[in-house]
C-alpha angles and dihedrals in degrees: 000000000000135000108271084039096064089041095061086043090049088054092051104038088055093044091061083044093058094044091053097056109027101037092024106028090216100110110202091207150029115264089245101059079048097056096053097046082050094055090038075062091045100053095048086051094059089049086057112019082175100071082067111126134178087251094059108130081218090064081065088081095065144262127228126314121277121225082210153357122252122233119239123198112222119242086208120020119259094223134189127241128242109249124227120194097172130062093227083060084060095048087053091049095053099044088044078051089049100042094043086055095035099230141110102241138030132194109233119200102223115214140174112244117229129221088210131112108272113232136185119228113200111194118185117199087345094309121115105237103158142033119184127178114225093256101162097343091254101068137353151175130303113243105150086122083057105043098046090075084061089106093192085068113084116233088210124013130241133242132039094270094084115155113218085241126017124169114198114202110202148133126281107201140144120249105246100243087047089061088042093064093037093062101045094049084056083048091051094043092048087248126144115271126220122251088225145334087266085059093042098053094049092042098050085043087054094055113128080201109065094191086066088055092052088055086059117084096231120169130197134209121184115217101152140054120218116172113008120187119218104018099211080082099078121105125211109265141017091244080057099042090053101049088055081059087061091052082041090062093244112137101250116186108252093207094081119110131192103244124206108188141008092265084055089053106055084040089061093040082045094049096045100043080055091059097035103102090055099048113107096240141038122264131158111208138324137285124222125196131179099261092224123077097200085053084045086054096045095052095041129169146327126202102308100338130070119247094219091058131072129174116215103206117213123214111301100258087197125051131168117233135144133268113243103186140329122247138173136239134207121221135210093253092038106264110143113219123201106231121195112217104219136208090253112265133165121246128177086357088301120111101238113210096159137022131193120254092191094219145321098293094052094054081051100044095048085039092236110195127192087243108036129136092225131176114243128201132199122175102180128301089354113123110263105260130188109246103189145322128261093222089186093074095041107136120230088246095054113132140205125249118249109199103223128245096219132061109251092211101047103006089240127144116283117217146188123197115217089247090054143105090174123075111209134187114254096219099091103147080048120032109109085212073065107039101096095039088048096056095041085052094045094053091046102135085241087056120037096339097224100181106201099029101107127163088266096058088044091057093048097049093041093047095049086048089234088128131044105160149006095270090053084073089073103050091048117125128221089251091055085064109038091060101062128110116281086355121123136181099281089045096058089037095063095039088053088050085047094056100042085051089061102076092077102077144128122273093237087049094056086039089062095037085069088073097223117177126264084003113113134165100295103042078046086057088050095051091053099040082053105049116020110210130042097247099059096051082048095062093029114122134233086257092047097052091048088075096057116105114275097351114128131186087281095059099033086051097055093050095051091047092045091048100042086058097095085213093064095043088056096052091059094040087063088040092055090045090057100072108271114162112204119195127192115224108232105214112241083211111196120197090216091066109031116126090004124128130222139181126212123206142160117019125313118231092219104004135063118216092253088055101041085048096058083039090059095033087051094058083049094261127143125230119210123201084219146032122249135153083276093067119104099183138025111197105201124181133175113328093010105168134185103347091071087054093056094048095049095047080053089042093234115166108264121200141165131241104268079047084053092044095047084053081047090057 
């Protein structure tokens, strides 16, 4: 093959590549193999620079910047759709369909309605020559250079039935997921974020620098049909006709359905607002089109919208309003939330009062003023979220937030650590937000080990106010008990005997039963290890703790803060009086173990995981959660997966637990 030869298979090899992971979203190889096809393109371009064409895979990265965009007239209009927001609008639009053809049912082509930016594709002879927005509807801008780096968009379609001139009318947007990390790349970079995809989409297409646009993860579906050339082309129906731009290689939306009455058509806008909010792009109703061309022809047009078309608008999902002040929130694990209370609006059919604000650097960073005319968003059950602030409107009195030094629930000390976006209340063992997530926590089976004490009896105890904080356990009666809900004598009778269990514990167990921020279970083994006794890690100071194993200025930083709350020191003060005996486990270090790693999987015959793992710590082990080159043993028992696979692809030793107790000696 010679040269010219592998440079038109390149172009076309790509090309179906392309096609397979960006239209179809089935890749037929890995990036890598690709790439290297792609720069194998590249390097024989810049042999023979003049072998460049238009339809070059490698024109999709950009050319030089533009001082302005042309305006194209439009062979065809690009018109807008009549909106309907009420079922009984629906109902009128199919009888006025029916009447104006004279017949008693009509086929509707059911499609999802974009909130995109609408854009017109001229191919000539199956090339891609000219890209337009929508602009007025009778003419528009120029982005083909733009367009071209959508790499969703063939250069050059596919097939034989190719039509001389064939404009192709869609939707350019942005995946969810692809404007979420896009975002969050310009956030990182201290670049400015978009507002939404919708936003996104208009602004990358509107890019005098189409290198910029290339960078943006814009994606394209087709739905409509402007100049055809010729006309004998043209199939049927649009069901038909979209289903010829799939063989086409153009990206087509799969959710779409052929509707045959009006019942059929608010099934479809029923069954996909229901799905809405887990869809992986925005849209904002559903368009419905006579199915038959010839029928399209026959009812025409009126004024700038067509009379065989109707969109079905869904429930604005955005609205403007005022906030109207700035409070804060309070967590189950402590963060504290900055919440905007709202002039009430309705958004996506829901009256909005209050709209999260996530934490102190967002209402910086979006400039949130008690004031402010703001946009809000809700997507199902979301929590309503302010998107962004209409600065125009900001009045001369709006004022900024101040996020508060006390907590507004139990009057203890906020804090933020350096690391963290997210402010918390300090009074853990005492704030009633963290009442219920503190004794869940303190009960865990790797903390105190309270059998019994589930999330349904702690709502229960918490909302009957029978419990406050961790130390009231131990004062509760058998009656109190008793008379909870789905909880009989024998119930109550065991939880009391758990708890009561309970306070014989280790001193690393009760340590990590306090909940304490950034302190697990390990660094709660440490502490104990360290200092012995619960007093003495409770006066012990921020220098002090930074010579414990494994504890750095975060951690030590939390502690302090938690023990320095007087809440929190009280708490522990009536735990402690009320008979806990907290013992230290002494390591039974062995030389042969110590720093070596091990992994457990499957089911033990005598031993369950927790128990094989203390065995294994105590002889100055170290227990992974998986297996990498870095692993010695692998200790599998019954039904081990996929992590004795992996050992012995690695060839790590693998053993089972009388070989591990024997190590243990």
């Amino acid at each position: 093959m010679n040269l010219a030869d592998r440079y038109a298979f390149l172009q076309k090899e790509l090309a179906r590549l392309e096609h397979a992971y960006y239209v179809l979203d089935a890749p037929l190889l890995p990036d890598i193999e690709y790439d290297r096809l792609y720069r194998e393109l590249l390097e024989i371009e810049a042999a023979h620079p003049e072998w460049i064409t238009s339809e070059s895979l490698s024109q999709r990265v950009g050319g030089a910047a533009l001082k302005e965009f042309d305006s194209v007239e439009h062979v065809v209009p690009m018109l807008s759709l009549n909106n309907a927001f009420e079922d009984a609008e629906l109902i009128a639009f199919d009888r006025r369909c029916r009447e104006g053809l004279n017949v008693k049912q009509v086929d509707y082509a059911g499609e999802l309605k974009f909130d995109g930016l609408a854009i017109s594709l001229r191919y000539e002879n199956g090339s891609l020559v000219r890209a337009a927005t929508r602009g007025d509807g009778a003419s528009g801008e120029d982005v083909t250079a733009n367009i071209k780096t959508v790499r969703a968009i063939p250069l050059r379609l596919l097939g034989k039935n190719i039509p001389a001139v064939l404009e192709v009318r869609g939707e350019v947007f942005m995946y969810l997921e692809d404007f979420l990390k896009m975002n969050q790349l310009a956030a990182a970079q201290g670049e400015k974020e978009f507002a939404n995809p919708r936003n996104a989409a208009a602004g990358s297409l509107r890019q005098l620098d189409s290198k910029i646009t290339a960078k943006r993860p814009l994606s394209f579906f087709a739905y409509g049909l402007g100049a055809l050339e010729p006309q004998g082309w043209l199939p049927a129906t649009h069901e038909e006709l979209l289903n010829r731009y799939v063989d086409l290689g153009l990206p087509v939306c799969t959710e779409r359905k052929v509707l045959k009455s009006v019942e059929d058509m608010l099934a479809f806008y029923h069954e996909i607002e229901a799905k809405r909010d887990s869809l992986p792009y925005d849209i904002d109703g559903i368009v419905y089109k006579v199915n038959s061309i010839a029928e399209q022809n026959t009812l025409g047009f009126v004024s700038r919208a067509p009379r065989f078309a109707l969109a079905h608008k869904f429930p604005a999902q955005e609205a403007l309003t005022t906030v109207l002040g700035i409070d804060v929130q309070v967590g189950r694990t402590g963060a504290i939330t900055p919440v905007a209370r709202l002039a009430p609006v309705e958004v996506g059919g829901v009256t909005v009062t209050n709209a999260t604000l996530h934490n102190e650097d967002e209402v910086k960073r979006k400039d949130v003023r008690i004031g402010d005319t703001v946009t809000v968003r809700r997507a199902g059950d979301v929590i309503p979220e302010v998107v962004s602030v209409i600065k125009e409107r900001r009045p001369k009195s709006a004022t900024e937030f101040v996020m508060p030094s006390r907590c507004p629930v139990c009057d203890s000390h906020i804090e933020r650590l350096a690391d963290e976006a997210v402010a918390r209340c300090s009074g853990g063992l005492f704030c009633g937000a963290q009442r219920k997530q503190a004794l869940i926590h303190f009960a865990h089976r790797r903390a105190l080990d309270i059998e019994g004490l589930g999330e349904k009896i702690v709502d229960q105890l918490v909302d009957q106010n029978l419990v406050r904080t961790p130390a009231d356990l131990y004062r509760l009666g058998f009656s109190a008990l008793a008379n909870l809900e789905r909880m009989g004598e024998k119930s109550a009778d065991n939880l009391i005997q758990a708890i009561n269990q309970s306070r014989d514990t280790t001193l690393a167990r009760f340590i990590f039963a306090l909940g304490i921020r950034h302190v697990g279970e390990t660094t709660a083994k440490d502490l104990a290890n360290h200092y012995q006794s619960m007093h003495a890690l409770m006066d012990a100071s921020l220098e002090d703790l930074l010579t414990v194993k494994d504890v750095g200025p975060v951690v030590a930083d939390s502690i302090v803060s938690f023990m320095e709350e007087a809440h929190n020191r009280e708490v522990i003060e009536q735990l402690l009086a009320s008979g806990m005996q907290l013992s230290v486990e002494k390591k039974v270090i062995s030389a042969a173990l110590v720093g070596k790693t091990f992994v457990l999987t499957g089911t033990f015959p005598s031993l369950s995981r927790d128990q094989a793992k203390d065995l294994l710590e105590k002889a100055g082990a170290k227990v992974a959660g998986s297996v990498s080159k870095k692993t010695d043993y692998v200790v599998a028992g019954t039904d081990a997966g996929s992590k004795l696979s992996k050992a012995e692809e690695l060839g790590i030793t693998v053993i089972d637990e009388q070989t591990m107790l024997d190590l243990l000696g």
